[in-house]
C-alpha positions in Angstrom: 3.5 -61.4 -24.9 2.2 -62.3 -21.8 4.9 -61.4 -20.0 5.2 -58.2 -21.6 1.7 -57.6 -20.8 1.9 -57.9 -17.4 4.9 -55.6 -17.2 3.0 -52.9 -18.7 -0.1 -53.5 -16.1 2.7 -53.3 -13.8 4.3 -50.4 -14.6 1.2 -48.3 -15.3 0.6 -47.4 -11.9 4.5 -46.2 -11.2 4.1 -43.8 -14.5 0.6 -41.9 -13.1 2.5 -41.6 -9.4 4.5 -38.3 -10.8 1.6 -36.9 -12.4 -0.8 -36.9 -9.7 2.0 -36.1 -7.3 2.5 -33.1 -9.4 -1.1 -32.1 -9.6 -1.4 -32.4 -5.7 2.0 -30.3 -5.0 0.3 -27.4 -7.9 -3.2 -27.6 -5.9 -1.6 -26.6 -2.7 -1.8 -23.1 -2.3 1.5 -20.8 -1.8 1.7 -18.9 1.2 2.1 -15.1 0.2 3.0 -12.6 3.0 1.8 -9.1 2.7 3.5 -6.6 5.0 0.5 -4.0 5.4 -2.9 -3.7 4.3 -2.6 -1.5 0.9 -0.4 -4.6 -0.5 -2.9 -6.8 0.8 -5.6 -6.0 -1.2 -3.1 -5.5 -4.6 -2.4 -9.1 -3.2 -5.9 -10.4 -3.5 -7.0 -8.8 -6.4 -4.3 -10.6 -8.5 -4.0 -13.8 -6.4 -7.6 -14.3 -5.7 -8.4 -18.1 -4.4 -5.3 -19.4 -5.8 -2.8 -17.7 -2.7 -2.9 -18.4 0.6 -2.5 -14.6 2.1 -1.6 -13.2 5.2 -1.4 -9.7 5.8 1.1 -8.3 8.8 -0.4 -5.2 9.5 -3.8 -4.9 9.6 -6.7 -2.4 8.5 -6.2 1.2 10.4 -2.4 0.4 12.2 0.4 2.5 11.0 2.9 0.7 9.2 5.6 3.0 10.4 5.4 2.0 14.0 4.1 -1.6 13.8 5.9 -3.4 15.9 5.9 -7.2 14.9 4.7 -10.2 17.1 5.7 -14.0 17.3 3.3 -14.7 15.4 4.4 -12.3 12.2 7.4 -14.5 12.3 5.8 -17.7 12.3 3.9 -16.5 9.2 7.1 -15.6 7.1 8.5 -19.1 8.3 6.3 -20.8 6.4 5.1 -18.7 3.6 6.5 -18.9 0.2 6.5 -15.4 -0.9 6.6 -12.3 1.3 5.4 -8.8 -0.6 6.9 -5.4 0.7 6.7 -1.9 0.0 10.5 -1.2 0.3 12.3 2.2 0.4 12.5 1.8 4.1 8.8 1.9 4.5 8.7 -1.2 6.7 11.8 -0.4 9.1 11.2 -3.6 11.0 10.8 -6.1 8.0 14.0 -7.3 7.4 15.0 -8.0 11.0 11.7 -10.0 11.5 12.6 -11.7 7.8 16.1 -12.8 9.4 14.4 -13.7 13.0 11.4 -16.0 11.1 14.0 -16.9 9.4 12.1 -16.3 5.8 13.3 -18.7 2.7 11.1 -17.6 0.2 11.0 -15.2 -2.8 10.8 -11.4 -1.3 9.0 -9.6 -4.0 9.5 -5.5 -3.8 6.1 -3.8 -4.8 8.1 -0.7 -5.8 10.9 -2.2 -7.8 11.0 -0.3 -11.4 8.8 2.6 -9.6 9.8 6.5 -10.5 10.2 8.0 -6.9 10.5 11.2 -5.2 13.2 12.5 -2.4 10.7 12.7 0.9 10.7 15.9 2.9 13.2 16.8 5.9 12.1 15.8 8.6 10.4 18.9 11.1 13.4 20.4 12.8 16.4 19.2 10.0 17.7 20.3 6.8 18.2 16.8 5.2 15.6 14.2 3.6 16.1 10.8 4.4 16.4 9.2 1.4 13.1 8.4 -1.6 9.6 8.6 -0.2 8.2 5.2 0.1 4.3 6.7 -0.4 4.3 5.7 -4.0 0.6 4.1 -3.7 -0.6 8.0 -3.4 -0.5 7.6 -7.5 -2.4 5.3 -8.9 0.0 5.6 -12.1 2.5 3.9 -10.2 0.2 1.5 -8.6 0.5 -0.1 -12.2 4.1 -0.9 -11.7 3.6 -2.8 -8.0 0.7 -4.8 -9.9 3.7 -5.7 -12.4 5.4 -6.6 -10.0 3.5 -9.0 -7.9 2.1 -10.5 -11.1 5.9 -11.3 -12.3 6.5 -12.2 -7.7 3.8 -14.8 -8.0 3.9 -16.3 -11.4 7.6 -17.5 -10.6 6.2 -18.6 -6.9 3.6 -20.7 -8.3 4.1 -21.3 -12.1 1.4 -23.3 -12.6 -0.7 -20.2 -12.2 1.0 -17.9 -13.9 -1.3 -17.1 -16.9 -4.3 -16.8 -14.2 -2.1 -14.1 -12.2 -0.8 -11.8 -15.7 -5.0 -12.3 -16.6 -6.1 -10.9 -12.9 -3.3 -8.2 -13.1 -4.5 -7.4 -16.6 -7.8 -6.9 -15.4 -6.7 -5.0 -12.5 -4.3 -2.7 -14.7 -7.4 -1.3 -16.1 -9.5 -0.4 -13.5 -6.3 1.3 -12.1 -6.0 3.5 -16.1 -9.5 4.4 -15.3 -8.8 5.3 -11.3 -6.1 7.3 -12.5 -8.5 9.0 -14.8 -11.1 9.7 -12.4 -8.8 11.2 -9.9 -7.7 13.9 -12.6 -11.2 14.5 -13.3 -11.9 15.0 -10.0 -9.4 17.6 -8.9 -9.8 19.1 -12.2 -13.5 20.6 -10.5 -11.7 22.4 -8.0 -10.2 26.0 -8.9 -6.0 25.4 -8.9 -5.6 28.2 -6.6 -8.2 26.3 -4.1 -5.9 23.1 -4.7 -4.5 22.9 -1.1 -4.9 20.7 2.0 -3.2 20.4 5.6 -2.9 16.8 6.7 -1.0 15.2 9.8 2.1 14.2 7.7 3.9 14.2 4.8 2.0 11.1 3.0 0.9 12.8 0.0 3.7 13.9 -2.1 3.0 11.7 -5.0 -0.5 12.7 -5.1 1.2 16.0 -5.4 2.6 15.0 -8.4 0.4 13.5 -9.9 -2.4 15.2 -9.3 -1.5 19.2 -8.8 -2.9 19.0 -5.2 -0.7 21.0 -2.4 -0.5 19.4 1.1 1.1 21.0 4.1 1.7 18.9 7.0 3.6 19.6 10.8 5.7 16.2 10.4 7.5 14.5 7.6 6.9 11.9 5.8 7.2 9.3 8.6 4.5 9.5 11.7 7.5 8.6 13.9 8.9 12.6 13.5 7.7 14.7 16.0 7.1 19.0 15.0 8.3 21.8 16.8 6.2 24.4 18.5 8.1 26.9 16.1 7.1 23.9 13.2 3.1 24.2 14.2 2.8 28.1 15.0 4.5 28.6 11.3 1.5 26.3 9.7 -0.9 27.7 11.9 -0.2 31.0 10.5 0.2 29.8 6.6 -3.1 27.8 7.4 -5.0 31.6 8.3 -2.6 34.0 6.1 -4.1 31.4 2.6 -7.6 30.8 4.6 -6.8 26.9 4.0 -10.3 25.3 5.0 -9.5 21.9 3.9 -8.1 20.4 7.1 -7.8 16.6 8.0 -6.8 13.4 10.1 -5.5 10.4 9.0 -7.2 7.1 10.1 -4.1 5.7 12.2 -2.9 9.2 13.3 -3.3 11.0 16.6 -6.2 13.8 16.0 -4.3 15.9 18.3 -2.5 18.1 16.4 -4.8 18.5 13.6 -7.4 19.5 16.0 -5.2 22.1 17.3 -4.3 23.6 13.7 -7.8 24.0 13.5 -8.8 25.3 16.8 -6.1 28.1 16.8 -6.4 28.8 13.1 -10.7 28.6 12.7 -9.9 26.0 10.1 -12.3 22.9 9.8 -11.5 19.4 10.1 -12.9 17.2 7.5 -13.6 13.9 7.1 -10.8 11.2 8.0 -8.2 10.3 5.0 -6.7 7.2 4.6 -3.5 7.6 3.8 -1.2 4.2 5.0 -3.7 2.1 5.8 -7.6 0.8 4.5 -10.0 0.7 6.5 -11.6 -2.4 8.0 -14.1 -4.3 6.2 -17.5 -2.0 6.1 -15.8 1.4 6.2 -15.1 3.8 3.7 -11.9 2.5 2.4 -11.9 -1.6 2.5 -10.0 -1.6 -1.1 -7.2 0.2 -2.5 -10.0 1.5 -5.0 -12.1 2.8 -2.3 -9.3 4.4 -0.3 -8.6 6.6 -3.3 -11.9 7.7 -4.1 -12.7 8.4 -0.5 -10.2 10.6 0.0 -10.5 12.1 -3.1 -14.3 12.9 -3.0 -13.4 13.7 0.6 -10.6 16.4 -0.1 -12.6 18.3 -3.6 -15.1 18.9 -1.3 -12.9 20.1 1.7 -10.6 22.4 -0.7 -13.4 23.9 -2.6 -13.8 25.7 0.8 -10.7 26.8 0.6 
């Protein structure tokens, strides 16, 4: 009996080791990669405290033309999950993925996500392939929160009935977003639904929404208008007296400003279309982005 005692004494300490190696391995927080800002916050609002984030483009950069830095890759080295837009919207991520190299789970915010063909690029006759602007619906938003909830609950199982609770949560501030936005629009006259921006970001807003943009480049920043392109929206812009003119916080004013100078259109208050803004501004969350621009273009297009 003694001897069988002592064993047990003895062995005690062996049969916690697991457990509390467990426990410190499930208290370490995973290392989630976000590739631009909009994902970040999704990111956040699901993972809270229990993720260790990183976002690779920041608050008012253009995702299109980003071009990554050692230190991008160092991030995706080491990080556990990396969370993309996909359809092509980050051109550079899967070269910097294979550079890093990454080894984690790549979760695809718009997997499952109804899309829409993007427009031909200013001087072409062919589209080039779905637009990846699917975040200009809040609708579909629902689908990337799916997503990262299912992304992160297989990262970090431990967590995974905090991260379906916190995308729960989320799913329903984004029903009653969704809402909002349709009430909103609804206040402006259908024929006065119409709006010039810098490019072709807003086509699911289109959809969604029954809002008409026109814009001199496609749906990537990268595409450069003609002069025939410009004079042709110039004159649309005067021939339907479109008021409701505006830049977008990580594009050049330039050729806004000159739409607007040549036509005697008006240019209204910045939109965020591909990026938030920085902490402080108008459009720190993906919440606030939408309702900024949405309060920003009823009251530009009920000019029109």
């Amino acid at each position: 009996m003694l001897l069988r005692r002592h064993f047990l004494a003895a062995a005690a300490p062996l049969a916690v080791l697991p457990v509390r190696a467990r426990a410190q391995v499930q208290a370490k927080k995973p290392k989630v990669v976000a590739t631009f800002s909009i994902l970040g916050d999704l990111l956040a609002e699901v993972g809270a405290d229990r993720i260790e984030l990183a976002v690779l483009v920041g608050a008012d950069i253009d995702a299109h033309t980003y071009q990554p830095r050692p230190t991008d890759a160092r991030a995706l080295a080491s990080a556990q999950a990396l969370v993309s837009n996909g359809l092509g919207y980050e051109g550079w991520i899967d070269r910097l993925a294979k550079a890093a190299p990454f080894k984690g789970r790549a979760i695809v915010a718009t997997a499952g996500v109804a899309t829409l063909e993007g427009a031909p690029t200013p001087g072409h006759n062919h589209v080039h392939g779905p637009d990846p602007h699917c975040w200009q619906d809040a609708g579909r938003v629902r689908r990337y929160v799916g997503n990262i909830v299912e992304g992160l609950s297989m990262v970090d199982a431990a967590n995974a009935a905090f991260y379906r609770e916190r995308g729960q949560a989320y799913d329903k501030r984004l029903v009653t977003l969704d809402q909002w936005i349709k009430d909103e629009i609804a206040k402006v006259p259908a024929a006065q639904r119409r709006a010039i921006t810098a490019h072709d970001s807003f086509r699911y807003f289109t959809a969604a929404y029954g809002v008409q943009f026109f814009a001199p480049r496609g749906f990537t920043t990268e595409s450069e208008p003609s002069a025939k392109d410009v004079a042709a929206l110039i004159r649309l812009v005067r021939e339907q007296k479109i008021k409701a003119l505006f830049v977008e916080n990580m594009s050049n004013p330039g050729l806004i400003d000159q739409i607007a100078r040549e036509s005697g259109a008006v240019v209204g208050p910045r939109l965020y279309s591909d990026a938030l803004s920085a902490p402080g501004g108008p459009a720190p969350t993906y919440e606030a982005m939408m309702r900024h621009n949405v309060t920003a273009l009823v009251a530009g297009m009920m000019k029109n």
